[in-house]
C-alpha positions in Angstrom: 97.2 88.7 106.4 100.1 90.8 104.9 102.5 93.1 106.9 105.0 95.6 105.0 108.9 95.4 105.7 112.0 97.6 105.5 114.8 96.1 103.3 118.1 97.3 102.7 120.2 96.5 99.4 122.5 94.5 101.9 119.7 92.0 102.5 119.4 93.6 106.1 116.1 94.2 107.6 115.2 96.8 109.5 114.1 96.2 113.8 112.8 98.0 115.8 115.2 99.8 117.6 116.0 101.4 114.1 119.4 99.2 113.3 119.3 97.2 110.0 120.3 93.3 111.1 120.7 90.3 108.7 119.4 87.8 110.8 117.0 88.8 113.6 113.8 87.0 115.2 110.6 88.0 113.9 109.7 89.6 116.5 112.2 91.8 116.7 111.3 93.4 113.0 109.6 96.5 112.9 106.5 95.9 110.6 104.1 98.2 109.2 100.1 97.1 108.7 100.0 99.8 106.1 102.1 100.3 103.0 102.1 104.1 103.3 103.0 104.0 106.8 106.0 101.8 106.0 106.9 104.2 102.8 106.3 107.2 105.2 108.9 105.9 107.8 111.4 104.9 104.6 111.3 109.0 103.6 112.1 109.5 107.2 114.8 107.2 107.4 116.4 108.7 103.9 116.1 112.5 104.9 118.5 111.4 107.7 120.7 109.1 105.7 120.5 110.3 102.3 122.7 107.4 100.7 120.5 104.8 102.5 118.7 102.3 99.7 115.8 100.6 101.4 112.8 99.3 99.5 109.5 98.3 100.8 108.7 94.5 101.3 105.3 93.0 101.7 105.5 89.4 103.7 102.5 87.1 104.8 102.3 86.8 108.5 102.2 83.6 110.3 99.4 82.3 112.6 100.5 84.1 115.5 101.3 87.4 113.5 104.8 87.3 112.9 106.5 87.7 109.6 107.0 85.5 107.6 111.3 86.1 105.9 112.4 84.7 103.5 116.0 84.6 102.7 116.6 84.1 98.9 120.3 84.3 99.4 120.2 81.1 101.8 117.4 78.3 100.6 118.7 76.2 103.7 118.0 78.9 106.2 113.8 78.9 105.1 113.1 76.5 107.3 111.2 77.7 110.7 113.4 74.8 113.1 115.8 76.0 116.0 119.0 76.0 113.6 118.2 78.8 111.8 119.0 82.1 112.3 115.6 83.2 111.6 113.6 80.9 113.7 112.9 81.6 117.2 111.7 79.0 120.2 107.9 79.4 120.4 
């Protein structure tokens, strides 16, 4: 299954309290099920901040629905272990 992201040019993704974080648990991202609903909240987001460059990013979703990041900047940071930024206890 495949979920749609919001990704800044900073590498930052967007949660869902509207702030764009670098590292975040995957929980905490907003994610759209639709692309046009993730496009649709992108116009939103630009009509308030006109200089904000966002793009659309589809991930897979892990067993229990979460995204699934990866950080191209960081290979060592990939990993889903309790050392990286990106993992969270389960």
């Amino acid at each position: 299954m495949v979920a749609y992201l919001l990704k800044n040019t900073a590498a930052e993704y967007l949660d869902k309290h509207g702030e764009w974080l670098r590292s975040a648990a995957r929980t905490a991202l907003a994610q759209f099920r639709h692309r046009d609903e993730a496009l649709n909240h992108l116009i939103e987001l630009n009509a308030k901040q006109p200089l904000l460059r966002a793009a659309v990013v589809e991930v897979q979703l892990d067993a229990r629905q979460r995204p699934i990041v990866i950080d191209e900047s960081d290979p060592a940071s990939n990993s889903d272990c309790a050392v990286s930024d990106l993992a969270e206890l389960a």
